[in-house]
C-alpha positions in Angstrom: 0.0 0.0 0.0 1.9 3.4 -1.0 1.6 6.5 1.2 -1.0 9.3 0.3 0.8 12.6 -0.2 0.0 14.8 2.9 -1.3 18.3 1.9 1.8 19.9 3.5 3.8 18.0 1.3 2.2 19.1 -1.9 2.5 22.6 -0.8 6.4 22.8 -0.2 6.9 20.3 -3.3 8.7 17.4 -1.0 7.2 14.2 -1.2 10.0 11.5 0.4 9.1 7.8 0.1 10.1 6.0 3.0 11.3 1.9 2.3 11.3 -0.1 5.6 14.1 -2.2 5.5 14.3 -4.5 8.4 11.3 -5.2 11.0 11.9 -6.3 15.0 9.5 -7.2 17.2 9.0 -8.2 20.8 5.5 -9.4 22.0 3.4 -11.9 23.9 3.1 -14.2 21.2 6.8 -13.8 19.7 10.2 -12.7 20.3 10.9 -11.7 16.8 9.5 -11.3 13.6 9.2 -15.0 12.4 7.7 -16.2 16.2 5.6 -13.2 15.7 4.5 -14.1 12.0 3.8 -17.7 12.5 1.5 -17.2 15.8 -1.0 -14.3 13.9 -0.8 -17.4 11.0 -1.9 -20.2 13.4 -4.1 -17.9 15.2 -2.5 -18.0 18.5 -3.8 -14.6 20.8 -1.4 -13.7 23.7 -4.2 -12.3 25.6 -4.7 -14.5 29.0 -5.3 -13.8 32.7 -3.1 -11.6 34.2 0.4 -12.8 36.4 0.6 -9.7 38.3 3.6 -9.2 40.8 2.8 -10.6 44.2 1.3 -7.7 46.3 0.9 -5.9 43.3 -2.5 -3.9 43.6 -3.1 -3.5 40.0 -7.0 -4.0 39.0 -6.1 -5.0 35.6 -6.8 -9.4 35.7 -6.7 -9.4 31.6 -4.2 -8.6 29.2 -1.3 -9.3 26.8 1.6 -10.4 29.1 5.0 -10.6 28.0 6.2 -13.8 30.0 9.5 -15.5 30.5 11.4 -12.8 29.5 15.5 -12.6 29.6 17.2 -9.9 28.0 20.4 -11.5 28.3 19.1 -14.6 26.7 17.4 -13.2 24.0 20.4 -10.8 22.7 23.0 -13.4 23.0 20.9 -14.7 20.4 21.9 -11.8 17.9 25.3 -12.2 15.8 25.6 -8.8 15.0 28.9 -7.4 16.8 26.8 -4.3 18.3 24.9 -6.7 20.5 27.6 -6.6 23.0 27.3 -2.8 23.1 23.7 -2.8 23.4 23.7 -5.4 26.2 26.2 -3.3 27.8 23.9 0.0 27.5 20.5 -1.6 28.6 21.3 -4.6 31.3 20.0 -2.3 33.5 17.2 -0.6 31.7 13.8 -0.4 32.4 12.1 -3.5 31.1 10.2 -1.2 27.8 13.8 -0.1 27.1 15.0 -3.9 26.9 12.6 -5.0 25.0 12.8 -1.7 22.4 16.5 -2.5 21.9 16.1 -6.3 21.0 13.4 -4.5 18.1 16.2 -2.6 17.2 18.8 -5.1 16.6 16.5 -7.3 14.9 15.4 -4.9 12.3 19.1 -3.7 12.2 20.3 -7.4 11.2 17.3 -7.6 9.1 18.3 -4.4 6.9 22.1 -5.7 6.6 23.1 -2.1 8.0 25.9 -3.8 9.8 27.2 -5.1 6.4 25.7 -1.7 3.8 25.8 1.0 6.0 24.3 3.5 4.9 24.9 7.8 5.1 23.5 9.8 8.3 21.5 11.9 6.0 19.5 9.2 4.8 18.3 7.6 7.8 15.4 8.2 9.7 14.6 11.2 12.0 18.1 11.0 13.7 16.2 12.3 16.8 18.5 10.2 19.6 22.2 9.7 19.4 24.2 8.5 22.0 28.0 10.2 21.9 29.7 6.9 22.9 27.4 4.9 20.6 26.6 7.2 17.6 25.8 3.9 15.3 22.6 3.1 17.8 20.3 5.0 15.9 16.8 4.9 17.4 14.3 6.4 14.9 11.1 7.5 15.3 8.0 9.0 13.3 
């Protein structure tokens, strides 16, 4: 499905088509894209009764639980060399921040940036840059 021009693009005369290269995903019913794929596929729902924290007072007993979760597990998995660096940067991270960095290698791998980089001015948003890790490029839009 292609992108609709947006009216301010017609007016300054900049339409940019955006490619998405490489896609990573961490969810209740996958870890990355393929588990991800192959549950919608076979119809599996990740929706259950909730496992809240004991003593947790949450009213919430429904929901999409991500469960059995280890970050060090799961990048260990990745054979890109930046993994190290990553793992490095979020062992301690909140657990959204974990699971957002596993995306990002996985959709890093998947686009081969690690083998074609490609120039700053054609990535992304370039909103957040790390000095000590300027190739961890987290884009948003």
């Amino acid at each position: 499905m292609e992108r609709k021009p947006h009216l301010s693009d017609q007016a300054s005369g900049m339409v940019n088509n955006v490619v998405i290269t490489g896609t990573g995903i961490i969810s209740p019913i996958g870890y990355n894209s393929v588990e991800f794929t192959e549950s919608l596929k076979s119809g599996k729902s990740g929706i259950d009764c909730w496992q809240s924290p004991a003593g947790s007072a949450a009213p919430v007993r429904i929901g999409a639980q991500i469960r059995d979760f280890s970050f060090d597990k799961l990048i260990k998995q990745s054979p890109l060399e930046l993994a190290n660096k990553a793992r490095l940067c979020a062992r301690r991270s909140p657990f959204s921040v974990q699971c957002s960095v596993l995306a990002v290698l996985e959709a890093w791998e998947q686009a081969e940036l690690h083998t074609h980089p490609i120039a700053d001015e054609r990535k992304g948003d370039r909103c957040f840059r790390e000095q000590s890790f300027p190739e961890l490029c987290i884009l948003t839009f």
